[in-house]
C-alpha angles and dihedrals in degrees: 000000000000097000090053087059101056092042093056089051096046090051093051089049087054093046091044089048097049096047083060078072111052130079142228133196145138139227149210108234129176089225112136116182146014089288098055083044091048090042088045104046086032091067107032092046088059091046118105109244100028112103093196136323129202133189120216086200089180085059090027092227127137120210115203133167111191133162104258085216098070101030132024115214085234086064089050109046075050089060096048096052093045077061088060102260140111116255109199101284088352105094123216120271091254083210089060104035090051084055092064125115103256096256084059098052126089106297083358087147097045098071 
C-alpha cells in the first residue's frame, strides 16, 4: 500500500511538473464554420510541441496549449496562416485562403 502511495505522488509531481512547461494562449482567427474549426485543429493536434488546440468558430478564437520548447507562437499563428486564415496580427497566406471551400473564406457564411 505504501508503494502505491509513493508512486501516486511521484507520478502527480511529474504531471505538475510537466504542466510548468507547457503554454496557453488564445488567438484571434478569421474561421468561420465546422469545417475551419475541423482544418485547423486537424493540423495543430498532429504538431510536435502542441499539447491540444481547439477553435470556438462562432467567437473566432483558437485555444492552444503547446510546450514552448518545442514551438514558438510565432511558428503557430504561422501555421495558421499558412492554413489560410488570420492569426491575431499575423495575416492569412492569400494563396491559401483563396484555396478554401466558399463557406471558409471572409463572410463566407454570410452568403
Amino acid at each position: 500500500m505504501k508503494t502505491i502511495l509513493i508512486i501516486c505522488i511521484a507520478f502527480m509531481a511529474f504531471s505538475f511538473k510537466q504542466d510548468a512547461k507547457t503554454q496557453l494562449v488564445t488567438i484571434k482567427t478569421s474561421a468561420e464554420c465546422g469545417e475551419c474549426k475541423e482544418r485547423i485543429e486537424s493540423k495543430l493536434n498532429y504538431t510536435k510541441g502542441i499539447v491540444f488546440s481547439e477553435l470556438d468558430y462562432k467567437t473566432q478564437v483558437l485555444t492552444v496549449k503547446f510546450k514552448p520548447s518545442k514551438i514558438t507562437l510565432d511558428q503557430i499563428k504561422q501555421i495558421v496562416s499558412d492554413l489560410g486564415y488570420d492569426a491575431d496580427d499575423v495575416k492569412a497566406n492569400v494563396d491559401a485562403k483563396k484555396a478554401l471551400p466558399s463557406c471558409c473564406q471572409p463572410h463566407g457564411m454570410d452568403k
